[in-house]
N, C-alpha and C positions, 0 to 999 in steps of 0.2 A: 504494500500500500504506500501509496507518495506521500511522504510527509517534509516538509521542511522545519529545519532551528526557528523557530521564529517567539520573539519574546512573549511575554503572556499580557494583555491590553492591561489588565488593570493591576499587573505586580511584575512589569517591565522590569524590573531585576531579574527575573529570570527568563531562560527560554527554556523550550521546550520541541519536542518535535510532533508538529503537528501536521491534517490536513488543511494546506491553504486556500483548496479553490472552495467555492459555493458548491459545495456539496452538503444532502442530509446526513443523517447515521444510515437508512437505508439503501441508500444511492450505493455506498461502499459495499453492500452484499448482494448489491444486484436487483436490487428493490425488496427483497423479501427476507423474511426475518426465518430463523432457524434454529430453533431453538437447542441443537449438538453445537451451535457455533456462535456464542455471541456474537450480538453487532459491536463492532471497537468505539467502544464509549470511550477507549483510550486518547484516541487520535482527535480528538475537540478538551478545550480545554471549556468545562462548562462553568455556568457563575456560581453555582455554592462552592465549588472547588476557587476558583479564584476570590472569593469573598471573602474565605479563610486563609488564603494565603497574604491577601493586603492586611488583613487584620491582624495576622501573627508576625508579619515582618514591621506592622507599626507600633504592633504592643509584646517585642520578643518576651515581655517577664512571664508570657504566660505558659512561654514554652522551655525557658532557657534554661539547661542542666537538669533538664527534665527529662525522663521515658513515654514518646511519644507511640501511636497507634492510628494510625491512618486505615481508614475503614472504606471499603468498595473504591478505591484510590484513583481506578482513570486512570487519568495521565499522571497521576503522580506530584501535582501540583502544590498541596496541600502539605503533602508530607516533607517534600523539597523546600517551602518554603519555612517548616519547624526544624529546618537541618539547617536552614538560612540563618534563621534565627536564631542558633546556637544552643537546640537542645540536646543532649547527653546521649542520644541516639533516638532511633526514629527505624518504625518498621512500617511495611504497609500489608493489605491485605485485599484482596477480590477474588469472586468467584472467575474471573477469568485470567487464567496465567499466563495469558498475555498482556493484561494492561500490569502486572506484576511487574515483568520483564520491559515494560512501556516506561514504568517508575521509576527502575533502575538504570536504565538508558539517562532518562532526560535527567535523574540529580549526576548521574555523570558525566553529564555535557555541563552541570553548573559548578564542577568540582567538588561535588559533595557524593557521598555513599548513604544509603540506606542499608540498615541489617536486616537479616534473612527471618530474626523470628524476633517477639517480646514478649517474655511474661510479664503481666503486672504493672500494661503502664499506667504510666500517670498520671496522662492527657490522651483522651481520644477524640478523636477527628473523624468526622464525617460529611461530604460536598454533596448534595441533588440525591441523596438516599431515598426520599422519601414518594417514589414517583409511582408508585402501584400500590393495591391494596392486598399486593402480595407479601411485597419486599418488607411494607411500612411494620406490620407489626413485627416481626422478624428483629429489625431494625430497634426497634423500644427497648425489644428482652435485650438485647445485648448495651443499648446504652445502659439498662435501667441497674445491670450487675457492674459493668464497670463502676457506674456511679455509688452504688452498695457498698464498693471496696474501695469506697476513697477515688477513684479517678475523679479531673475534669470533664465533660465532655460539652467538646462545641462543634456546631452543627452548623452549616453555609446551606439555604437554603431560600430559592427565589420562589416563592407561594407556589409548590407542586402542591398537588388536591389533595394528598395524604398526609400533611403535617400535623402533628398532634400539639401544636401553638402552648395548648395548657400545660405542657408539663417544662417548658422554657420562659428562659426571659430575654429580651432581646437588647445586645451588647453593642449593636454596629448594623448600621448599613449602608449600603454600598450599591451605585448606576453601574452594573457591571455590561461593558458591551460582549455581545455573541454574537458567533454568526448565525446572519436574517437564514441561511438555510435550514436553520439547525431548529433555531425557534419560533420563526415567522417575526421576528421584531430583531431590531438593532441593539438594544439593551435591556434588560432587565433590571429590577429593582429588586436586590435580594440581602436577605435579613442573616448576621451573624448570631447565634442562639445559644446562651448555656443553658444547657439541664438544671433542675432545680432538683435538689436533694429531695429524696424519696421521704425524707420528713417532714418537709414544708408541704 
């Protein structure tokens, strides 16, 4: 698949290897979706994923010397930009191991490494999770125990239909531009989110 370096709009500190023409996610597979093959959510760098990366490279104390966990990772953007911001290490994670192998590519085009595994971080990260009513609760149980055990978690998310708004507070937001193919609009408006303790 063609992808070029190209920096990321809205945390131009870093690049990335992306697709740069107007193209959708299904254009790349031919127009149809397949489900032995993910479509490469890798190769678009989407705005929850970039939301959290402006916000952790403006606010590094939230990551720095920290044990990060990057969750359904993409491109990797998110997790690259808490290796930016100086935390203690930083892994990522997706059902698809190729956006895996996507992750560790582009923090190696910004001089940084990502590690292979983490127990027990400290911080977890998650960009555009929240976009079925497959994924979303899926997605809860696992913030809801990280958070159980002490993690942070923050969440980049431009109002997908599944967000569960109530159990966060919102820290940051951010005009993040996308490509019009990808989501019919030039920009998005997308909300940075921590978890609120399972006691409040």
């Amino acid at each position: 698949m063609p992808t070029t370096l190209s920096p990321v709009p809205l945390a131009p500190e870093l690049s990335l290897h992306l697709v740069t023409q107007p193209v959708g996610l299904f254009d790349l597979t031919g127009g149809e979706f397949r489900s032995d093959q993910p479509p490469p959510f890798w190769a678009f760098a989407w705005a929850g994923g970039q939301a959290l990366a402006r916000f952790l490279l403006d606010h590094p104390i939230e990551v720095a010397g920290r044990r990060v966990l990057d969750v359904a990772t993409g491109s990797g953007v998110a997790a690259i930009a808490a290796a930016y911001a100086g935390a203690a290490a930083v892994a990522c994670s997706d059902i698809d191991p190729a956006a895996v192998e996507a992750a560790h590519r582009n923090a190696s085009a910004n001089g940084l490494s990502l590690v292979g595994h983490l127990d027990d971080p400290e911080v977890l990260l998650a960009g555009d999770v929240f976009y079925s009513p497959v994924v979303a609760p899926k997605m809860v149980t696992l913030m809801r125990a990280a958070r159980n055990r002490g993690a942070e978690v923050l969440v980049g998310d431009p109002g997908r239909g599944f967000f569960p708004e109530r159990l966060f507070d919102l820290v940051a937001e951010y005009v993040v531009p996308v490509p019009a193919a990808l989501e019919d609009t030039e920009t998005l408006t997308t909300g940075v989110w921590r978890m609120r303790s399972s006691r409040n």
